[in-house]
Every structure is written in C-alpha cells, then in structure tokens.
C-alpha positions as CSV (number, residue, x, y, z in Angstrom):
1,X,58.6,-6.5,-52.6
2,X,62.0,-5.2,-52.5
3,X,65.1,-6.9,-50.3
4,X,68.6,-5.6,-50.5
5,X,69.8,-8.3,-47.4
6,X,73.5,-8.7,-47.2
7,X,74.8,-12.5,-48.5
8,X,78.6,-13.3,-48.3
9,X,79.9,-14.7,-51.4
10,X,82.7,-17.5,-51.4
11,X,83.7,-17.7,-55.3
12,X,81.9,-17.0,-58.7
13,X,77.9,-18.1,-57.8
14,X,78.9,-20.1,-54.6
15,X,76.5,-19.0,-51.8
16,X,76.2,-18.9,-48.4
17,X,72.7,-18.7,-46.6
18,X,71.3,-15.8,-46.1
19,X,72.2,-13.0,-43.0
20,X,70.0,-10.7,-41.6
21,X,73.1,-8.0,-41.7
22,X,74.2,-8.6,-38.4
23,X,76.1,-11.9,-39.4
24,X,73.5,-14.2,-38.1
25,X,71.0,-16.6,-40.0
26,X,67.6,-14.8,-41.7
27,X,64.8,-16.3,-40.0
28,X,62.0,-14.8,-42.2
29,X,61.4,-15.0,-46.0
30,X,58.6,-13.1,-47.3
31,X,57.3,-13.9,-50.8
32,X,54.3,-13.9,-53.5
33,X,53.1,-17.8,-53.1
34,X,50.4,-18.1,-56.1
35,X,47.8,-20.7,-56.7
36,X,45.9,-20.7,-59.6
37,X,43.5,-18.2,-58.9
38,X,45.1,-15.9,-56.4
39,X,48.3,-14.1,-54.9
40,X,49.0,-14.6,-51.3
41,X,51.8,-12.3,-50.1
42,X,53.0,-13.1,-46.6
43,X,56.4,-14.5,-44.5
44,X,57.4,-17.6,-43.8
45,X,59.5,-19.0,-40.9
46,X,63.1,-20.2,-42.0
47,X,65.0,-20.6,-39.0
48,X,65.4,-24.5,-38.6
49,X,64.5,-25.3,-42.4
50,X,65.3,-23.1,-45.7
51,X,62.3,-22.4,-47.6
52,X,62.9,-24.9,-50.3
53,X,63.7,-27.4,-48.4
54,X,60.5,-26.9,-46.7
55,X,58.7,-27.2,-49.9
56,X,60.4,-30.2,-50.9
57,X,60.2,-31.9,-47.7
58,X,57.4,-35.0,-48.8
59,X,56.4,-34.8,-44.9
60,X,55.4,-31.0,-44.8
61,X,51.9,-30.5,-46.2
62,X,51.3,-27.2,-45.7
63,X,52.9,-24.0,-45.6
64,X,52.7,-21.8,-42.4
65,X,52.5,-18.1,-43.4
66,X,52.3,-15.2,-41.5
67,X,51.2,-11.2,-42.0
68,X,49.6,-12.8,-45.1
69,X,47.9,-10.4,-47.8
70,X,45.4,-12.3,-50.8
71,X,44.8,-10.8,-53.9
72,X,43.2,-11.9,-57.2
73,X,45.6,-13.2,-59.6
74,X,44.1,-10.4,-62.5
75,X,43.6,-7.4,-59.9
76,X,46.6,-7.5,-58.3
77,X,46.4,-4.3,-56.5
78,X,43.3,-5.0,-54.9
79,X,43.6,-6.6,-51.3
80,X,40.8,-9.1,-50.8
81,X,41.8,-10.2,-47.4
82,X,44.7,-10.0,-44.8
83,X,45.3,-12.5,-41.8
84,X,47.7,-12.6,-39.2
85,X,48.5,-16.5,-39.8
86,X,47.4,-18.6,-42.7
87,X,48.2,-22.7,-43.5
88,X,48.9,-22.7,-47.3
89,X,48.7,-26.4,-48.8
90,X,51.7,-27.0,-50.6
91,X,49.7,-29.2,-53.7
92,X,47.8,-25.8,-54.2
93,X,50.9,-23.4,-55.1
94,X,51.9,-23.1,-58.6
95,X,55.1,-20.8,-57.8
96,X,56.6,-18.3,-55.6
97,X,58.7,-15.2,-56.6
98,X,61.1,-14.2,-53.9
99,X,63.3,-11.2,-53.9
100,X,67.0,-12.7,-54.5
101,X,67.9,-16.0,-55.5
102,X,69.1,-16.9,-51.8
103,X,66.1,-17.3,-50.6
104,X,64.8,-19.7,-52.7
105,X,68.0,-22.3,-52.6
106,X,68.0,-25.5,-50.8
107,X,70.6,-26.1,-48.4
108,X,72.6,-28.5,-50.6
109,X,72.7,-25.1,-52.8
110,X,73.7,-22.7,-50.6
111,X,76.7,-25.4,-49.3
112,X,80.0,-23.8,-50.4
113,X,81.2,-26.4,-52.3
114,X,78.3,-26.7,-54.3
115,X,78.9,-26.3,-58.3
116,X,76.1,-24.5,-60.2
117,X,76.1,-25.7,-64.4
118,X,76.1,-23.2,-66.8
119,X,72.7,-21.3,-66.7
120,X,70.4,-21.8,-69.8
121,X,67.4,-19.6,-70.5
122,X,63.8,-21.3,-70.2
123,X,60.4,-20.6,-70.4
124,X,57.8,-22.4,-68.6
125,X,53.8,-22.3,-68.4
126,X,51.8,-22.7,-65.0
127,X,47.8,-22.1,-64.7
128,X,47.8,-18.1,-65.8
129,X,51.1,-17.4,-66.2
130,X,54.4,-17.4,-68.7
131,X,57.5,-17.6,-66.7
132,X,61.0,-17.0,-68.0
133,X,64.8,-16.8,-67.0
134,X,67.2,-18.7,-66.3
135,X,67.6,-22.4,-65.1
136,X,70.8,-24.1,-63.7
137,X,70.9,-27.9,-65.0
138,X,73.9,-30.2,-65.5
139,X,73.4,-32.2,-68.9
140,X,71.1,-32.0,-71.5
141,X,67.4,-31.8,-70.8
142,X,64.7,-34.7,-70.9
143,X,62.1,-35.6,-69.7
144,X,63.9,-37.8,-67.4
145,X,65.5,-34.9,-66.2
146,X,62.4,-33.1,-64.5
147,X,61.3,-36.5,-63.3
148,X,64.4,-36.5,-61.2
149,X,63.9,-32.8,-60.0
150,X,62.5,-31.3,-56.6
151,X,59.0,-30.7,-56.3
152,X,60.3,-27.0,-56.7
153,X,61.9,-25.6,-59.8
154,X,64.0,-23.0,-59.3
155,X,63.9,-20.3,-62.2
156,X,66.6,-17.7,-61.5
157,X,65.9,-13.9,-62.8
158,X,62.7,-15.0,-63.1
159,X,60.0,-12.6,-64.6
160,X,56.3,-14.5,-64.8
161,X,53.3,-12.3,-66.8
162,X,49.7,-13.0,-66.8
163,X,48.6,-15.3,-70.0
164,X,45.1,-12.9,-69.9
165,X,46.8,-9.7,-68.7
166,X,50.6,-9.7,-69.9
167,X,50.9,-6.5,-68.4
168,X,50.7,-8.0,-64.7
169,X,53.7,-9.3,-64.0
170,X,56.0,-9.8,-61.1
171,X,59.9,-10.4,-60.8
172,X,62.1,-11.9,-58.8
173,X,65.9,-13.2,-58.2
174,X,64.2,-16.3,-58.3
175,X,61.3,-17.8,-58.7
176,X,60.4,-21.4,-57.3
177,X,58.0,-23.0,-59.7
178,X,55.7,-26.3,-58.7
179,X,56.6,-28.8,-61.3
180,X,53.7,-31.1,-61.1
181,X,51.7,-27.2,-62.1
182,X,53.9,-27.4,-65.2
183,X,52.0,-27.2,-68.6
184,X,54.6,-26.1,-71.8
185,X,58.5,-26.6,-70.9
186,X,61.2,-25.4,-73.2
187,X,65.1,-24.5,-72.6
188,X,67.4,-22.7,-75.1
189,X,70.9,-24.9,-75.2
C-alpha cells in the first residue's frame, strides 16, 4: 500500500482533509483492517463521513468495504479470498494501518484550528501484534484518559509486527487501533 495524495497544510501539523489532487474531497480510503486472525485489505467510502468518524460513530455497526482482499494474519502474502463488497463488523477489527495520517483523522482533527499536543512515543499490544509510534495526548496519561478516548486510537508513524512472526509487519502514517482490543499500554513522557 503506497499513497502519495496531495493534503494542503495550514501551519505546523494543522490539516485539512484530504484531496484527491484535483482540489476536491477523497472519496475513497483504502486500508489493511485486521481482526484477530486475519488481514482484510479493501476501500472504504469517505465521501459524507471520514473514516474515523465512521468508526467511532456508536450507530454504525459495520463497515462497508469494497475490492476487498483476506489474508491470514501469519501468511500475509497469500490471498485467501477476494470479494467485490464485504460488511466488516466494527466489534471485530483490532486496527487499521492506512497510508498517511490524513486518512485516519476525525473531522474535529482535520479542522484548522485544531491544536495537536506534543507527540509521545507508545507501544501498545492487540491480539497478534506489537504496535508502536507515536500518540498525540494533552496531559498526562491514566487510565481515565483512554476511558475518555474514541473507540479508535490513533497511533501516528505507526509500525505493528507479528508477536509469533516479528518479521511480518506493516506500516503506516497512521494506524487506528480498537481500544476495547487493547492488552499492554505504555507511553514514554
């Protein structure tokens, strides 16, 4: 997965949402959505609703992909299955690595005046993987802290490896983990 779609940038790490190159609003992501036992590559429809908003909307149950390639989660070369359309259920996705960071932000993010906190590094655990980079988060960290989080975590510069195989691993400008999938949580200050 490789993405090199134009963003305009208003500041230092103020963004806009993302443009398809011709100046008008991306109305496709395409991403690696994981459960616990297997990689589903595929595209999803942004047009009326970023893609983190979608996952963190408590009325959208399941996520509509298209042009959808599965794979095992420890053979990850080796395409089990492709569909045109599949429904995803959003309970059942651990994380998703996308591209660049923009397409993982929430609208609230991607609002100009939005202020981003210093970023500290963070590594994270989710069924058959170690995920680290960076996390944006005003404050110190508690436990109170994810309780008051979206249902997505956003890990920026993520990199995730396989607990069982560390040499599977798969990066991204960010990486949207589930945090009810979260086992082991630790942030550098």
């Amino acid at each position: 997965m490789s993405g090199d779609t134009p963003f305009r940038r208003v500041g230092d790490r103020r963004l806009h949402l993302p443009t398809s190159g011709t100046g008008k609003r991306q109305t496709w992501v395409t991403g690696d959505f994981f459960t616990q036992t297997h990689r589903i590559s595929g595209s999803v429809d942004v047009y009326r609703e970023l893609l983190a908003d979608q996952l963190n909307n408590p009325n959208i149950t399941y996520m509509w992909l298209e042009q959808v390639y599965v794979s095992p989660i420890d053979r990850p070369g080796e395409i089990t299955a492709n569909y045109p359309v599949i429904a995803l259920g959003k309970d059942n996705i651990t994380m998703i690595v996308l591209p660049t960071r923009e397409e993982g932000l929430t609208t609230k993010q991607t609002h100009p005046s939005y202020v981003w906190a210093k970023p500290r590094r963070i590594f994270l655990t989710v069924a058959g993987f170690e995920v680290r980079g960076e996390w944006e988060i005003k404050g110190a960290f508690s436990v109170n802290v994810l309780a008051r989080l979206n249902l997505f975590v956003p890990v920026l510069d993520g990199r995730a490896s396989a607990t069982l195989k560390p040499e599977i691993q798969y990066q991204g400008g960010i990486i949207l983990v589930n945090k009810l999938a979260l086992g082991v949580v630790h942030i550098q200050d």
